[in-house]
KOLMAR-998195 format. One record per residue (C-alpha): residue number from 1; residue in one letter; x, y, z. Coordinates in pm, whole numbers, plus 50000, padded with zeros to 5 digits. Example, Ala and Ser with C-alpha at 12.3 -4.5 7.8 and 13.67 -1.06 7.14 Angstrom:
# residues 2
rec k 1&r a&c1 51230&c2 49550&c3 50780
rec k 2&r s&c1 51367&c2 49894&c3 50714
END
This chain:
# residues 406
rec k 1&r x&c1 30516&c2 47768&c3 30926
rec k 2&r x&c1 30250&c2 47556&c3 30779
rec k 3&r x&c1 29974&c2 47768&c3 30927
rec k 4&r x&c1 30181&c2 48068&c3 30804
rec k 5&r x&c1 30144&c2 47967&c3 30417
rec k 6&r x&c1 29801&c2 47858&c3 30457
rec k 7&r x&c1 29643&c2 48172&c3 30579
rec k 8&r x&c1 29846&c2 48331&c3 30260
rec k 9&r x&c1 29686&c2 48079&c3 30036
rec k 10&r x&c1 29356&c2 48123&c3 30133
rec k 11&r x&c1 29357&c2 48543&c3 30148
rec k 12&r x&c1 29522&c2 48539&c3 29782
rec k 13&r x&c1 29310&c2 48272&c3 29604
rec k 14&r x&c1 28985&c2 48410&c3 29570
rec k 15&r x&c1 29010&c2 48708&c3 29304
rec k 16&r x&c1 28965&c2 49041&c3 29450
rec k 17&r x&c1 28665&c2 49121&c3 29199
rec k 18&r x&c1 28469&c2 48820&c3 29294
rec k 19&r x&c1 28469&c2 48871&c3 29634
rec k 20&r x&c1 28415&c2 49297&c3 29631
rec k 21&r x&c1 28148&c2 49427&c3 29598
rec k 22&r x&c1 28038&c2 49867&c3 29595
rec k 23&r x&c1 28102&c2 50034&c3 29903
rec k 24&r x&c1 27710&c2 50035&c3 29902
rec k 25&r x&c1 27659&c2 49682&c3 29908
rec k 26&r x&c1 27980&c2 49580&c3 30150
rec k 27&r x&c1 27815&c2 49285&c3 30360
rec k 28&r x&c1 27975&c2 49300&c3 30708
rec k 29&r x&c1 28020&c2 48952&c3 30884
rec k 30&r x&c1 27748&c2 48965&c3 31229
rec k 31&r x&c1 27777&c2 48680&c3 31410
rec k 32&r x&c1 27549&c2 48526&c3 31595
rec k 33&r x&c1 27677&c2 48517&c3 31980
rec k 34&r x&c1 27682&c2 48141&c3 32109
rec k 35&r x&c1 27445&c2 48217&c3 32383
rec k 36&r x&c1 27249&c2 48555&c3 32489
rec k 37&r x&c1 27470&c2 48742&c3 32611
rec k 38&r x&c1 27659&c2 49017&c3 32407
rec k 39&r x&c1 28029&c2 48980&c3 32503
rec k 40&r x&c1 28212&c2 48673&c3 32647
rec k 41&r x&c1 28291&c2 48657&c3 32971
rec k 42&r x&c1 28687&c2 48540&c3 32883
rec k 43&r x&c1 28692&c2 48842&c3 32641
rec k 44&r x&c1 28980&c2 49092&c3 32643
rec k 45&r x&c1 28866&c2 49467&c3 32730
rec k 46&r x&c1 29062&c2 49539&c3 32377
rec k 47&r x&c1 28726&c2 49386&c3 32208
rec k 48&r x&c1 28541&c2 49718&c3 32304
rec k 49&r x&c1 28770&c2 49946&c3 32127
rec k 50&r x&c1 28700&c2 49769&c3 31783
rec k 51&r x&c1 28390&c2 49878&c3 31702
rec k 52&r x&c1 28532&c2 50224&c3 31594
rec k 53&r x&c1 28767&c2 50355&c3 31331
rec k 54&r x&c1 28741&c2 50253&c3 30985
rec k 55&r x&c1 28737&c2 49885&c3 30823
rec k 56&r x&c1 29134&c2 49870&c3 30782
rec k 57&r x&c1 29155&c2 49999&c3 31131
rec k 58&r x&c1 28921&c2 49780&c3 31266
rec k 59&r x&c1 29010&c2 49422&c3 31076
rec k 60&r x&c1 29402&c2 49483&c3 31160
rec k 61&r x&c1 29314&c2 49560&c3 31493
rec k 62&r x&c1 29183&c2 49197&c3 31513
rec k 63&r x&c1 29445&c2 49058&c3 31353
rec k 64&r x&c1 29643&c2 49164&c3 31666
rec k 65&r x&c1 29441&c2 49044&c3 31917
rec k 66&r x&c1 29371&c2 48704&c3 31760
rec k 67&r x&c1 29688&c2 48587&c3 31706
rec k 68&r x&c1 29695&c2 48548&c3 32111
rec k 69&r x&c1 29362&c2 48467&c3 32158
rec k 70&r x&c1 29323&c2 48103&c3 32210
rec k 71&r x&c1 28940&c2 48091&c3 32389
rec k 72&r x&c1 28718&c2 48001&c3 32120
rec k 73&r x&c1 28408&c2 48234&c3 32264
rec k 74&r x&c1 28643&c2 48534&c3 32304
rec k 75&r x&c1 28773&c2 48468&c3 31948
rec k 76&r x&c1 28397&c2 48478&c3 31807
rec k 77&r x&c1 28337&c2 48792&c3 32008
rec k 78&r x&c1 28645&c2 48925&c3 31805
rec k 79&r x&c1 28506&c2 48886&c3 31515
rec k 80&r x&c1 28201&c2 49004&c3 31578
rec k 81&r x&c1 28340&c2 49323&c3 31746
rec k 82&r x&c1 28520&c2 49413&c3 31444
rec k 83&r x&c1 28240&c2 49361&c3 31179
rec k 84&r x&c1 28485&c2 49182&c3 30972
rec k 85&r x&c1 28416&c2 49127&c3 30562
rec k 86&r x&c1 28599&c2 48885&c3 30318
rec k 87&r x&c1 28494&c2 49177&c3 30149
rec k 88&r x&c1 28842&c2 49354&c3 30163
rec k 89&r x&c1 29195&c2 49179&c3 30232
rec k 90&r x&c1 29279&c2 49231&c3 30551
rec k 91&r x&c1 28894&c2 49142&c3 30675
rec k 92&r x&c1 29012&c2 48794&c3 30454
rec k 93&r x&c1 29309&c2 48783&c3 30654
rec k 94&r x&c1 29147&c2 48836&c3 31019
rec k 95&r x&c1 28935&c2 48574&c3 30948
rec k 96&r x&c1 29205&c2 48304&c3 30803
rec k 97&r x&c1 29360&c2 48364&c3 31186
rec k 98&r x&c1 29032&c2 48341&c3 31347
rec k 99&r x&c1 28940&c2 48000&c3 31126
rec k 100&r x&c1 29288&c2 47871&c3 31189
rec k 101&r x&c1 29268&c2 47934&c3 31551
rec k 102&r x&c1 28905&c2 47782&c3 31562
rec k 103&r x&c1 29015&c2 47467&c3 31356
rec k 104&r x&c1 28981&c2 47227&c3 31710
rec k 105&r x&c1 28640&c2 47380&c3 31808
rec k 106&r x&c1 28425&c2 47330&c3 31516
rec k 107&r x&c1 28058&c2 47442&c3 31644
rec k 108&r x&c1 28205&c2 47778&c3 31691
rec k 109&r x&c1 28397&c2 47776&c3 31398
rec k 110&r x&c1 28030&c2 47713&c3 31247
rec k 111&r x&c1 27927&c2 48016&c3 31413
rec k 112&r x&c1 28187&c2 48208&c3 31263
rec k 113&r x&c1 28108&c2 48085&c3 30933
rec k 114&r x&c1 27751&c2 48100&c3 30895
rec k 115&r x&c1 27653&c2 48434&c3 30799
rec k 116&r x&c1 27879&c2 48433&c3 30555
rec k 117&r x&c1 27663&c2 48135&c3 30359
rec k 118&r x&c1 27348&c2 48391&c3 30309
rec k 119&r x&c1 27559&c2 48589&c3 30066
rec k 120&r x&c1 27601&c2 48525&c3 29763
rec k 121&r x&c1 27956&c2 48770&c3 29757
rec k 122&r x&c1 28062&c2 48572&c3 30034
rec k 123&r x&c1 27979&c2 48180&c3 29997
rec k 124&r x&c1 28287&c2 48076&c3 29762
rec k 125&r x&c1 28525&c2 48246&c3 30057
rec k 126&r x&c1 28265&c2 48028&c3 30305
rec k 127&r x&c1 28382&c2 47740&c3 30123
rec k 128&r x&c1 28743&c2 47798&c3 30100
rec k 129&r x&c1 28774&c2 47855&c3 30503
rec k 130&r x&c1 28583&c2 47521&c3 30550
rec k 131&r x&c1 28850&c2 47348&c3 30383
rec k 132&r x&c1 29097&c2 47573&c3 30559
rec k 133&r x&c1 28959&c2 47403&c3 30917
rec k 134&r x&c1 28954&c2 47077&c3 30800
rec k 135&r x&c1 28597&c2 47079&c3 30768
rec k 136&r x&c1 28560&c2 46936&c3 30392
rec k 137&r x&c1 28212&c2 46795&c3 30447
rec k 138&r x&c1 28048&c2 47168&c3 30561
rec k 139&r x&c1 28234&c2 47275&c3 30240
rec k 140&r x&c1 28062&c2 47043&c3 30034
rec k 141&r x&c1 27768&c2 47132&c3 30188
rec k 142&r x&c1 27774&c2 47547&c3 30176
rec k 143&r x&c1 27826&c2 47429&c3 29797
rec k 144&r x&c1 27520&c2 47234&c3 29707
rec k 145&r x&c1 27342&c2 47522&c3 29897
rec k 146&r x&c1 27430&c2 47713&c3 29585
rec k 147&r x&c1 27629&c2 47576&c3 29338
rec k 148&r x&c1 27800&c2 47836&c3 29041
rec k 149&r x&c1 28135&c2 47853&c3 28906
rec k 150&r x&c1 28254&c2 48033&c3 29187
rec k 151&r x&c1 28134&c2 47798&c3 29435
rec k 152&r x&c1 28270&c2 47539&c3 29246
rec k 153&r x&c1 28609&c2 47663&c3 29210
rec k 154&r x&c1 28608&c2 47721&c3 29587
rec k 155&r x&c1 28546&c2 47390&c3 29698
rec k 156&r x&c1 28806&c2 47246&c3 29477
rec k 157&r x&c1 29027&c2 47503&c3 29641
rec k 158&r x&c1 28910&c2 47362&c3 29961
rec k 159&r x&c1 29015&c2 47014&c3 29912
rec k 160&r x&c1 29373&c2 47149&c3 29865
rec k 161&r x&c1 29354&c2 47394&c3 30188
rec k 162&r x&c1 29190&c2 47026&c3 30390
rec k 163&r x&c1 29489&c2 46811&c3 30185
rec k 164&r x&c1 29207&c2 46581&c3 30089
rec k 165&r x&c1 29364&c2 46615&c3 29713
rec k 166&r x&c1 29195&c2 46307&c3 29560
rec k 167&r x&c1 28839&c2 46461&c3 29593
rec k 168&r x&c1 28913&c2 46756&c3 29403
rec k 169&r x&c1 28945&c2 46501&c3 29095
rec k 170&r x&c1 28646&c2 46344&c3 29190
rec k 171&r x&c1 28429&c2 46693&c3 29290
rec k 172&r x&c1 28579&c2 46791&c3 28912
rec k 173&r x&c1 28514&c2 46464&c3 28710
rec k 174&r x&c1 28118&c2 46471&c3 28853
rec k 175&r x&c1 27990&c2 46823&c3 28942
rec k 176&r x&c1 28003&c2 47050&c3 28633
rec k 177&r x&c1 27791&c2 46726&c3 28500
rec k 178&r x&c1 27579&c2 46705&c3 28778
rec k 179&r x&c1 27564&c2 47096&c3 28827
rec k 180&r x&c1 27523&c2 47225&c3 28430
rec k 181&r x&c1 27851&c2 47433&c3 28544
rec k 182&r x&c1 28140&c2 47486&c3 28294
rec k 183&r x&c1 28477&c2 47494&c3 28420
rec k 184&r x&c1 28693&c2 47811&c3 28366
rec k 185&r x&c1 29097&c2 47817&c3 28335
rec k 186&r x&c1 29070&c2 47891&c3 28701
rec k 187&r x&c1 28883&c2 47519&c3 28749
rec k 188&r x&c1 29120&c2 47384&c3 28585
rec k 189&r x&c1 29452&c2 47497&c3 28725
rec k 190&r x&c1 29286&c2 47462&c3 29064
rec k 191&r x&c1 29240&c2 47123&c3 29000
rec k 192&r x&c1 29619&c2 47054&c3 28856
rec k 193&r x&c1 29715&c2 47199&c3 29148
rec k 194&r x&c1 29569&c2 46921&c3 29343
rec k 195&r x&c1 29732&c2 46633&c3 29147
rec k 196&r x&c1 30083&c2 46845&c3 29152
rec k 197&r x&c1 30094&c2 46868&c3 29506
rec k 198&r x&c1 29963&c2 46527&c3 29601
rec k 199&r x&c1 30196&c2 46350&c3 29391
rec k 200&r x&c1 30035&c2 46290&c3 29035
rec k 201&r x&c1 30170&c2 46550&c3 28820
rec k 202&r x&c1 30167&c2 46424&c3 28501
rec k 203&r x&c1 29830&c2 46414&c3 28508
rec k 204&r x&c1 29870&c2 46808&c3 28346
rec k 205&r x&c1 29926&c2 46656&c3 28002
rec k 206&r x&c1 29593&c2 46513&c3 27976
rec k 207&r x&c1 29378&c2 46847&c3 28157
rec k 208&r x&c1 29612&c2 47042&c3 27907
rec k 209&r x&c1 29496&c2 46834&c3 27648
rec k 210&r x&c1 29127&c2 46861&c3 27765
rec k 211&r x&c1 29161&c2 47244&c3 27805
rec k 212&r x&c1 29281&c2 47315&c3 27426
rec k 213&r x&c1 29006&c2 47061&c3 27309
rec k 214&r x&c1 28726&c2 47314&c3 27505
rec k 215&r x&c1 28890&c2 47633&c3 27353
rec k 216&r x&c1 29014&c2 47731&c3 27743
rec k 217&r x&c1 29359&c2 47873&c3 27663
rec k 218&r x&c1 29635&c2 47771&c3 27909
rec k 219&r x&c1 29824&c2 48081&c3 28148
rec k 220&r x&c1 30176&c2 48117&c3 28289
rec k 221&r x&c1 29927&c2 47988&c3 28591
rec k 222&r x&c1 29869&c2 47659&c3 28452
rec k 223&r x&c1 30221&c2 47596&c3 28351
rec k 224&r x&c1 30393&c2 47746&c3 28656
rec k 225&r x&c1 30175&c2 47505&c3 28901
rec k 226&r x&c1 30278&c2 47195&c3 28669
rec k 227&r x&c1 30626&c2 47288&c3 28705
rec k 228&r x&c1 30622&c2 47308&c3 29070
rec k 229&r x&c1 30489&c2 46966&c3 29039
rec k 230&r x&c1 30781&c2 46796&c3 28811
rec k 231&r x&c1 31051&c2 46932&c3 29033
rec k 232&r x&c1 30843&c2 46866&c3 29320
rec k 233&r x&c1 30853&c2 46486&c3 29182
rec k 234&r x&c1 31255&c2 46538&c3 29057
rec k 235&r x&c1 31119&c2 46520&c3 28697
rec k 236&r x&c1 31347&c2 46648&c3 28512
rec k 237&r x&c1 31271&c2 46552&c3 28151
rec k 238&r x&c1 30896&c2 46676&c3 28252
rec k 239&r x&c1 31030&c2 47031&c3 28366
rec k 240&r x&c1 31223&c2 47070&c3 27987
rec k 241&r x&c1 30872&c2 46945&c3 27822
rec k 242&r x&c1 30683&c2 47215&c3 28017
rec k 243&r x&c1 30890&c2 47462&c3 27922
rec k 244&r x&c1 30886&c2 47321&c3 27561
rec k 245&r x&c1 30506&c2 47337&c3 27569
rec k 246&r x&c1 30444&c2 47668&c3 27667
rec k 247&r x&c1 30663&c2 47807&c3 27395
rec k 248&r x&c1 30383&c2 47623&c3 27234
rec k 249&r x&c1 30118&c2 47780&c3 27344
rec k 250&r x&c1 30276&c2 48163&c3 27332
rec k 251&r x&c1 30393&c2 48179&c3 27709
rec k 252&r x&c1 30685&c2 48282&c3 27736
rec k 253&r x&c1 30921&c2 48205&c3 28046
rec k 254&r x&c1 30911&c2 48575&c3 28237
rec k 255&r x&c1 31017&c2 48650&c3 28561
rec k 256&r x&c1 30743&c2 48483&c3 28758
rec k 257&r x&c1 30847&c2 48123&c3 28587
rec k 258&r x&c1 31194&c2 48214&c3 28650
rec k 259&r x&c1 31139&c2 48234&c3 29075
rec k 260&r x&c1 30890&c2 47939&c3 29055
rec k 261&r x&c1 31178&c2 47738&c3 28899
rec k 262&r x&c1 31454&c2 47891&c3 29145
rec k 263&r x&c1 31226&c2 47817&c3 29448
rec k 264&r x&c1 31171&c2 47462&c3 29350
rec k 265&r x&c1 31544&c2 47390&c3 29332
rec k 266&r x&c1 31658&c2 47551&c3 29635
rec k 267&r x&c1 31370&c2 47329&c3 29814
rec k 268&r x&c1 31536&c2 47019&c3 29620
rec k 269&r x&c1 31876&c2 47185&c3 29799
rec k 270&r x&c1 32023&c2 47243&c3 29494
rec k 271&r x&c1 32064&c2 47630&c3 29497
rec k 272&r x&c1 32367&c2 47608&c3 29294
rec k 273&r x&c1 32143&c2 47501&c3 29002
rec k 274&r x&c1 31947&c2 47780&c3 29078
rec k 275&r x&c1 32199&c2 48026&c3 29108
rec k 276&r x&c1 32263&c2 47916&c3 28679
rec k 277&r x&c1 31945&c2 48027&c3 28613
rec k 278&r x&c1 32021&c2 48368&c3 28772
rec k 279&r x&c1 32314&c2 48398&c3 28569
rec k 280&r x&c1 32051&c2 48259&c3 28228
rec k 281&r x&c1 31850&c2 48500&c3 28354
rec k 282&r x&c1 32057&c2 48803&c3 28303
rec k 283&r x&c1 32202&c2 48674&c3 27968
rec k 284&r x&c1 31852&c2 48760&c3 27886
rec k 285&r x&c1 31841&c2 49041&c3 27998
rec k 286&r x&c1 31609&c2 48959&c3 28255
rec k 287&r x&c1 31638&c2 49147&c3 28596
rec k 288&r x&c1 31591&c2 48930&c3 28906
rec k 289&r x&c1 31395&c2 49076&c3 29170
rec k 290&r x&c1 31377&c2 49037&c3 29559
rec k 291&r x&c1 31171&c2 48717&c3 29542
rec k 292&r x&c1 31450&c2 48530&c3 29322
rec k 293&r x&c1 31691&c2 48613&c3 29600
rec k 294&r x&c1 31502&c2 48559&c3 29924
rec k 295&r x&c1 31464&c2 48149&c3 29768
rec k 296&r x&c1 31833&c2 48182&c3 29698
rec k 297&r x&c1 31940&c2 48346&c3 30023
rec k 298&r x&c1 31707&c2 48058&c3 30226
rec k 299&r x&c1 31827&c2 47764&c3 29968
rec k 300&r x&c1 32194&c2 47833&c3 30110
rec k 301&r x&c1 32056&c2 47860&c3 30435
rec k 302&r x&c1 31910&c2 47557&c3 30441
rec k 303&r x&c1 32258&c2 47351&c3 30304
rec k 304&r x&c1 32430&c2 47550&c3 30562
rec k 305&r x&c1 32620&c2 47772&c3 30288
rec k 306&r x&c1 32621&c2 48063&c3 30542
rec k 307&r x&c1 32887&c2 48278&c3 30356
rec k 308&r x&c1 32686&c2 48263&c3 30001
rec k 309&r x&c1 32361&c2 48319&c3 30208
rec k 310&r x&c1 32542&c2 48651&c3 30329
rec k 311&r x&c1 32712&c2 48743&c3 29972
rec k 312&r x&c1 32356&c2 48732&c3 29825
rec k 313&r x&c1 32216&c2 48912&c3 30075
rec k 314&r x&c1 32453&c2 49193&c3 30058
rec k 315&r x&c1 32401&c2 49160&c3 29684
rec k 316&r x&c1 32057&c2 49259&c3 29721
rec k 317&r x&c1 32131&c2 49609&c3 29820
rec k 318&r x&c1 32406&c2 49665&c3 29603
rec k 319&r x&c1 32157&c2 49622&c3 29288
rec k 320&r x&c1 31899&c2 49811&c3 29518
rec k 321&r x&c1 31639&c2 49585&c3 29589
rec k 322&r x&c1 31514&c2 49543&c3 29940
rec k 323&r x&c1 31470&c2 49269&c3 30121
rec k 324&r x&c1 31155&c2 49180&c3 30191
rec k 325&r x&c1 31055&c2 49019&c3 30586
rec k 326&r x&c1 31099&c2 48693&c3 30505
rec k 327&r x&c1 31452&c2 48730&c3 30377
rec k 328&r x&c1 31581&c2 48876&c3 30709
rec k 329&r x&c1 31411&c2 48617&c3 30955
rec k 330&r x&c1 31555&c2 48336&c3 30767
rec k 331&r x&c1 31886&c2 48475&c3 30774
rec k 332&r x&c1 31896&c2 48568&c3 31116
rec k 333&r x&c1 31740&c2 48218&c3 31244
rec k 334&r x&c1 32000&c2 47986&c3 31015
rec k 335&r x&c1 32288&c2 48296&c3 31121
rec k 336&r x&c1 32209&c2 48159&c3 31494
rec k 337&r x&c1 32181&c2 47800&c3 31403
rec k 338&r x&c1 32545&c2 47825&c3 31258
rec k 339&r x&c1 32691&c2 48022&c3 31536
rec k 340&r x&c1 32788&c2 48379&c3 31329
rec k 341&r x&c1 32615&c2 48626&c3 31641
rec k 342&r x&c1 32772&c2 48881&c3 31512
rec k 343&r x&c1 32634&c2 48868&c3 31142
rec k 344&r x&c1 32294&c2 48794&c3 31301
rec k 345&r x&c1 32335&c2 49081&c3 31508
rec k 346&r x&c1 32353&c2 49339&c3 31242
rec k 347&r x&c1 32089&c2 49145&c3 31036
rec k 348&r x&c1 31860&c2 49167&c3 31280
rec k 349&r x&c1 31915&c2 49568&c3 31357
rec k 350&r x&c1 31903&c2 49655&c3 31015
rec k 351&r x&c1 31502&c2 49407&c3 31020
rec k 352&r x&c1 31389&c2 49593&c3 31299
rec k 353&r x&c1 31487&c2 49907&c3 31130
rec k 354&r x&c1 31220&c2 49832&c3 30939
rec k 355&r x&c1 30992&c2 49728&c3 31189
rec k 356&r x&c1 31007&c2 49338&c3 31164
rec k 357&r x&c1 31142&c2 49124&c3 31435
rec k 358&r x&c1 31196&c2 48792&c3 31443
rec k 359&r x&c1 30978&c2 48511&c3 31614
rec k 360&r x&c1 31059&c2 48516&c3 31979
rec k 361&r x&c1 31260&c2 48171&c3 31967
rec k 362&r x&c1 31461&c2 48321&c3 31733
rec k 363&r x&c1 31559&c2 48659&c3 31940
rec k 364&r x&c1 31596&c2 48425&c3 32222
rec k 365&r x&c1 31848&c2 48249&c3 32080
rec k 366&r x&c1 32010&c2 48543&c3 31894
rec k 367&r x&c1 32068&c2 48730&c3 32270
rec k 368&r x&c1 32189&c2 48354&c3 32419
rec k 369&r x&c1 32421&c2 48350&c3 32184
rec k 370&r x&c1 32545&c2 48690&c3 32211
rec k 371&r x&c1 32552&c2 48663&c3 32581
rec k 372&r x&c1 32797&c2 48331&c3 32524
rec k 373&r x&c1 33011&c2 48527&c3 32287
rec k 374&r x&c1 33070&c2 48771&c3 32562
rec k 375&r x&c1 32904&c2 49063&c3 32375
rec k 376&r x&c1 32636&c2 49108&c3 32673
rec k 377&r x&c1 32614&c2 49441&c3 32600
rec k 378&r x&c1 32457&c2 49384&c3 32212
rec k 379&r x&c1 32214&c2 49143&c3 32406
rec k 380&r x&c1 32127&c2 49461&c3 32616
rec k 381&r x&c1 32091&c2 49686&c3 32362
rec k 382&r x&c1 31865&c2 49383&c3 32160
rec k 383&r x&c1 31660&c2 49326&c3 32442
rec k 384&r x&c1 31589&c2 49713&c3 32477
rec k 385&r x&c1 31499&c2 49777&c3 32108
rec k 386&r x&c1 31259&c2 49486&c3 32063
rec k 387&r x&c1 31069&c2 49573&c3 32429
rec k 388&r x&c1 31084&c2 49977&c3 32267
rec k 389&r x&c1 30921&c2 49861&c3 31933
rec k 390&r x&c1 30703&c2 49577&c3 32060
rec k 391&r x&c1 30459&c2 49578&c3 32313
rec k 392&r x&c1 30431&c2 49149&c3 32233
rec k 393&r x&c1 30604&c2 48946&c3 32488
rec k 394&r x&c1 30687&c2 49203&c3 32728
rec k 395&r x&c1 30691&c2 49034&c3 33029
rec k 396&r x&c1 30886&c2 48750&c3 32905
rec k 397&r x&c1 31164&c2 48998&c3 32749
rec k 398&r x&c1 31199&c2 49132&c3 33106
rec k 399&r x&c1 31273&c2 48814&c3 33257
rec k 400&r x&c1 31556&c2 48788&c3 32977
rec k 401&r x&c1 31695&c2 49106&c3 33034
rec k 402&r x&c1 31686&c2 49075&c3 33450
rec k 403&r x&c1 31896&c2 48773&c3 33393
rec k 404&r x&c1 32113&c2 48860&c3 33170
rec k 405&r x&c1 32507&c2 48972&c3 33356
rec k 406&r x&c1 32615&c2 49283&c3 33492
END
């Protein structure tokens, strides 16, 4: 799961304007083989095939094959194969699985990395996959290479993305000094993200106060990462002066603050609290939208309120908004947990539908339980659709299904 959130984090941070660049100038990542050869010994015959079709084509193509690709040299030749970019997202996200997967091997993780230092485009997302792999001190280094804004910004996103929060204080207190570099509201929420999620959120009121004093206006950014923070902490008092403060400043509580605030309560396993501010919500005349109810669906999930988890759900389509894959995975996993097969069951179909299935542990224990609820037949029919969608896991989904009863 952790993994998961991270490689979301680090395709979403960057802006996309920062890191784009014409179709001209697009800077494709060539890596440098370990040795002389020019493919891996270890790597799959799939490699060959991504050198044609077009960018998309080509980075989701990788995607695929490295989220089973463990060998650190056939992972490289992945890369290289595919010609991936940060340039676009989904050449961000291939490489967030790559960096991930290379986070124990770090001189090829180096490799991976290194071309990407010699442009300027493509040093801040350098930075931020260095702190992705743990690796804070190349981070720091790619930065002093060249130091900007950008760069800057990066590495203090880095320190988040290695949880070494404290030095993105420190990196912030010394650097625009050292560097001549003057922080942006993007410095400075990055940087009140650190002390939110590490524990020190009040710190905001005095980067708040530092950020009107420069003339840097704060966003529904800067106030929705501070209010992660308080309820993070169970600050209560601290949530109702945030809000206070940004009527202040001309924010205005919207949707976005609404799910932030609905999220952090369900986490706190308090979704009934959350479910009020639905209800505030709509005395607004505020619509909710699918976000608000996947943290409410998985906040009753997580209590084990399996009948409001499914009222919600259903919910969802009666006001027409579609859940999203997140929604149905979490439903069908705590659905299994609790022992309702047949509610998971026709979760489940209606997910894969729609093309998503549910992490193999999950399935497994979806067609188990079936099977023990004497409804060997749905197992069947499960086991059949998810080897007819999805070529992952074959093998082991034949095993299932040859041992499952007449």
């Amino acid at each position: 799961m952790r993994r998961h959130l991270l490689h979301r984090r680090i395709i979403f941070y960057l802006p996309l304007r920062s890191l784009s660049t014409a179709p001209s100038q697009v800077e494709p990542l060539n890596l440098l083989p370990l040795n002389s050869t020019s493919t891996s010994p270890k790597s799959p015959p799939s490699v060959l095939t991504l050198a044609g079709g077009n960018p998309k084509q080509r980075a989701l193509s990788a995607i695929s094959l490295l989220k089973s690709e463990t060998d650190p040299s056939s992972i490289l030749n992945i890369c290289r194969s595919a010609s991936l970019s940060p340039a676009n997202h989904l050449g961000r996200a291939a490489l967030s699985v790559a960096v991930s997967s290379l986070s124990s091997s770090p001189q090829h993780l180096r490799s991976l990395l290194t071309p990407l230092l010699h442009s300027d485009n493509h040093l801040p997302h350098a930075i931020s996959l260095f702190g992705l792999a743990g690796l804070l001190d190349d981070a720091l280094a790619a930065f002093r290479s060249s130091p900007s804004l950008r760069s800057l910004n990066a590495l203090l996103f880095a320190c988040i993305l290695s949880n070494k929060h404290p030095q993105a204080g420190e990196f912030f207190r010394d650097f625009p000094v050292s560097y001549r570099i003057k922080p942006n509201i993007l410095t400075y929420n990055t940087v009140i993200k650190a002390f939110c999620e590490s524990g020190g959120s009040r710190t905001f009121y005095s980067y708040l106060d530092e950020m009107v004093l420069k003339g840097i206006k704060p966003n529904l950014t800067t106030f929705s990462i501070s209010l992660s923070g308080f309820y993070r902490e169970e600050r209560f008092d601290d949530v109702k002066k945030v809000l206070w403060l940004m009527k202040k400043h001309g924010r205005h509580a919207g949707l976005s603050i609404y799910n932030i605030r609905v999220q952090s309560l369900c986490k706190l396993g308090r979704p009934d609290e959350a479910k009020e501010l639905l209800r505030e919500m709509r005395v607004r005349r505020m619509e909710p939208n699918w976000v608000t109810y996947d943290h409410l669906v998985l906040g009753y999930c997580c209590i084990g309120n399996l009948d409001e988890a499914k009222r919600l759900f259903k919910e969802m389509g009666r006001r027409g908004l579609l859940p999203q894959s997140s929604c149905y995975f979490s439903l069908v996993h705590y659905l299994c947990k609790g022992g309702d097969f047949s509610s998971a069951l026709a979760v489940c179909r209606e997910s894969m539908e729609r093309n998503w299935v549910p992490r193999f542990s999950t399935m497994k224990m979806l067609v188990d339980g079936l099977v023990g609820s004497s409804q060997v037949k749905e197992a069947r029919e499960i086991v059949e659709m998810v080897k007819g969608k999805f070529s992952r896991n074959v093998e082991l989904w034949n095993k299932i299904e040859d041992s499952l009863p007449i």
